[in-house]
C-alpha positions in Angstrom: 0.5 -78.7 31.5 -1.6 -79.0 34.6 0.9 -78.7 37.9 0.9 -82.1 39.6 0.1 -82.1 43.5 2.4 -84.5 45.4 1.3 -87.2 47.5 3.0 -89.1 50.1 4.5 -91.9 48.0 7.9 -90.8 47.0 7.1 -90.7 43.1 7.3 -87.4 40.7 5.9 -86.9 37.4 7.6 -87.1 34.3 9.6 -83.6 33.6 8.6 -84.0 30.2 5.1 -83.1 32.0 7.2 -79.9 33.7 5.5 -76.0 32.3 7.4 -74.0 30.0 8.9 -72.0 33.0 10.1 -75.2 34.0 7.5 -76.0 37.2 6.7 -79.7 37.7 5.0 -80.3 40.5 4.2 -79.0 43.9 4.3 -80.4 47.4 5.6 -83.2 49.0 8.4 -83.2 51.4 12.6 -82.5 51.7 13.1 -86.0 52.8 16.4 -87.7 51.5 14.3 -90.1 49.8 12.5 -87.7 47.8 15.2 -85.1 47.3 17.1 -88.2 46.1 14.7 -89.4 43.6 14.3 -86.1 42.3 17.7 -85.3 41.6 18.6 -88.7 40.1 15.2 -87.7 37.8 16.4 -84.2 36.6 14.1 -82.4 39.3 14.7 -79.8 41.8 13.1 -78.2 44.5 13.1 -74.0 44.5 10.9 -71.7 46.7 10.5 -69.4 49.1 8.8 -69.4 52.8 5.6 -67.8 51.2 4.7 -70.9 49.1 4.4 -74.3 49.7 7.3 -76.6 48.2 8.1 -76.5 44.3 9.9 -78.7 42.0 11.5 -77.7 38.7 13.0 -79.2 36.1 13.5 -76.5 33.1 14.2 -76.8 29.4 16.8 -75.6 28.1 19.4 -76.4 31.0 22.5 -75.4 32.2 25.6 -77.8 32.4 29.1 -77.8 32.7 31.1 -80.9 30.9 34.2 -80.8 33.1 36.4 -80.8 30.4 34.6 -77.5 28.7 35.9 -75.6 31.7 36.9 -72.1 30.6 39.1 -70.1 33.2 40.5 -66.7 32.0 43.8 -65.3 32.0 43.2 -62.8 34.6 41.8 -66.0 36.8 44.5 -68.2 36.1 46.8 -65.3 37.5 44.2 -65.5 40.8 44.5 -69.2 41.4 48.5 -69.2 40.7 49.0 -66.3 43.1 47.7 -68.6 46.2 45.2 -65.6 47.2 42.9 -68.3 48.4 43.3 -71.7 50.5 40.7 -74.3 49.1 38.7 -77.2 51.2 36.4 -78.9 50.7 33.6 -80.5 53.4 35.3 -78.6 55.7 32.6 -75.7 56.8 29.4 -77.4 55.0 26.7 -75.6 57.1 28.4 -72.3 56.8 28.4 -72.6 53.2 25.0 -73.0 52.5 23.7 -70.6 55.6 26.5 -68.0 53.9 24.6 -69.0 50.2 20.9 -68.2 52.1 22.2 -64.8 52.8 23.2 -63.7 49.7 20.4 -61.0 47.8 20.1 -61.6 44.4 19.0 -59.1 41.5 15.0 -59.7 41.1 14.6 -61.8 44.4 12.8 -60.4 46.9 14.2 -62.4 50.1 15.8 -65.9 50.1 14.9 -69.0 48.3 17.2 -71.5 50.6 14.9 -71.7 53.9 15.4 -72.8 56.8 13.7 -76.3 56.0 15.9 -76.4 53.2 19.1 -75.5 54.9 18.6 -78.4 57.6 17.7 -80.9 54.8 21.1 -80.3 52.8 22.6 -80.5 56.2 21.1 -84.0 56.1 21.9 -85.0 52.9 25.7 -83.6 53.9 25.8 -85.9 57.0 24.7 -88.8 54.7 27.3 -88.4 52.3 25.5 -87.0 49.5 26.0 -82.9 49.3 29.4 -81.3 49.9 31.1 -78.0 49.7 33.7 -76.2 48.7 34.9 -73.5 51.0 37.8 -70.5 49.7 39.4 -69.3 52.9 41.6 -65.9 52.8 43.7 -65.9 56.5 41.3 -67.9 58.5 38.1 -66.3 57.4 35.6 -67.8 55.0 35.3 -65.3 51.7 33.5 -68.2 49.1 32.0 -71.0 48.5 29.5 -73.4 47.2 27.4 -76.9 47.7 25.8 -79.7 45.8 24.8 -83.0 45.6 27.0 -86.3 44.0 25.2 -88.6 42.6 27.1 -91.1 40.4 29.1 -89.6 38.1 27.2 -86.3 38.2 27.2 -83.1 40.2 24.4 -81.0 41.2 25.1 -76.9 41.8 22.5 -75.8 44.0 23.9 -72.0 45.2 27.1 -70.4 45.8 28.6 -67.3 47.6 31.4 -64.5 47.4 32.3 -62.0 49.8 35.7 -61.3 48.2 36.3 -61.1 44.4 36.6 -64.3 42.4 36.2 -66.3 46.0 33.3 -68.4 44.6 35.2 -68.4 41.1 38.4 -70.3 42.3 35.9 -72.7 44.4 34.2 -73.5 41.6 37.1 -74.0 39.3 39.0 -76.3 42.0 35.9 -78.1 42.6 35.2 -78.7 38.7 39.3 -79.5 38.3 38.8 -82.5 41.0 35.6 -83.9 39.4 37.3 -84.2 36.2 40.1 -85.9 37.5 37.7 -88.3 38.9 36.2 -88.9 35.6 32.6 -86.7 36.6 30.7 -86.6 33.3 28.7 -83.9 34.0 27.7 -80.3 36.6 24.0 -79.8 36.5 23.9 -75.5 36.6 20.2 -75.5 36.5 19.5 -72.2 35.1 21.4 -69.8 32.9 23.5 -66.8 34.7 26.1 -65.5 33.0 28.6 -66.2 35.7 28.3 -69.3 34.7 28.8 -69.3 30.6 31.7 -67.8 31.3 33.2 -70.1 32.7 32.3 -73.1 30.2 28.7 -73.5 30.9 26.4 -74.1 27.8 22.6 -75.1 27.9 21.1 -78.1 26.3 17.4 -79.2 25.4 16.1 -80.9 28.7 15.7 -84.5 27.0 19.5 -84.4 26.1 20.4 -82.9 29.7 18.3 -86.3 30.9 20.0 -88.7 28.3 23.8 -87.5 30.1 22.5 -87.8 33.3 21.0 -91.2 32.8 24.9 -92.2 31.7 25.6 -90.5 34.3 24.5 -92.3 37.3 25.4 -95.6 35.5 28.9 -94.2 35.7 
């Protein structure tokens, strides 16, 4: 499939048009209005300073139902033991400036920019991405941020600087959606981090049929 340029209407292609590495479509801008649409359409945005803006929406894709959350013994013991003091909303822009920082196996440099860090910050201030923040006496150690939409929540990037930091985050974080009645975590990709915690991948067309339901919810 051909890679569709962007225009300035706020409109994306079908992700059924998307390449088999997942790439939909390129340009545009990080407006709320367009990071909105493409969310509530299964699409993300994922780059680096050195290219223009790309959106993705890959098949097979990583969820979480909350109810398939898997914590292990040796976490359980973590989160029981108090190690870690748990907020959330509390240190949003930290979070994700924290998440840019982080050097990943394979990346060369950072894939959250600095136009991508003020956007979130944007969509934070408008009510729509939030973080979770694990504190260990006063000091930030973990964390991570997303979008709501509906009934459905959108992991974008997380960070750890102390061991299973990020972990008891997510876990809290997934623990309060569920009591909420959240249907469904989009993961994006697969890491192994992840599966082990309850994360499975689905076909893209069944990811988009649960987060249709989703957003009705």
């Amino acid at each position: 499939m051909p890679i569709i340029q962007l225009s300035k209407e706020i409109i994306f292609p079908s992700p059924e048009h998307a390449r088999k590495d997942g790439l939909l479509a390129i340009g545009g801008d990080l407006g709320e209005e367009r990071l909105l649409k493409a969310y509530s359409m299964g699409i993300f945005p994922w780059y680096n300073d050195d290219s223009p803006i790309l959106w993705w929406s890959p098949d097979p894709r990583l969820i979480l139902i909350p109810e398939e959350l898997n914590i292990s013994r040796s976490l359980r013991k973590v989160i029981k033991k108090g190690i870690f003091k748990v907020t959330m909303d509390a240190a949003f822009e930290e979070v994700i400036r924290n998440c840019s920082e982080v050097t990943r196996k394979g990346q060369d440099g950072t894939w959250i920019t600095e136009d991508m860090v003020e956007a979130y910050i944007r969509l934070h201030k408008s009510g729509y991405a939030h973080s979770v923040e694990s504190w260990h006496e006063g000091e930030l150690v973990g964390g991570l941020y997303g979008i709501i939409l509906g009934k459905a929540f959108f992991g974008e990037s997380m960070f750890s600087k102390a061991s299973n930091a990020s972990k008891v985050a997510f876990v809290t974080l997934v623990e309060k959606l569920r009591d909420k009645g959240f249907a469904l975590i989009d993961c994006q990709v697969r890491t192994e981090h992840l599966i082990s915690l309850g994360a499975r991948e689905v076909h893209r067309k069944k990811f988009l049929d649960m987060l249709r339901k989703a957003l009705e919810g």
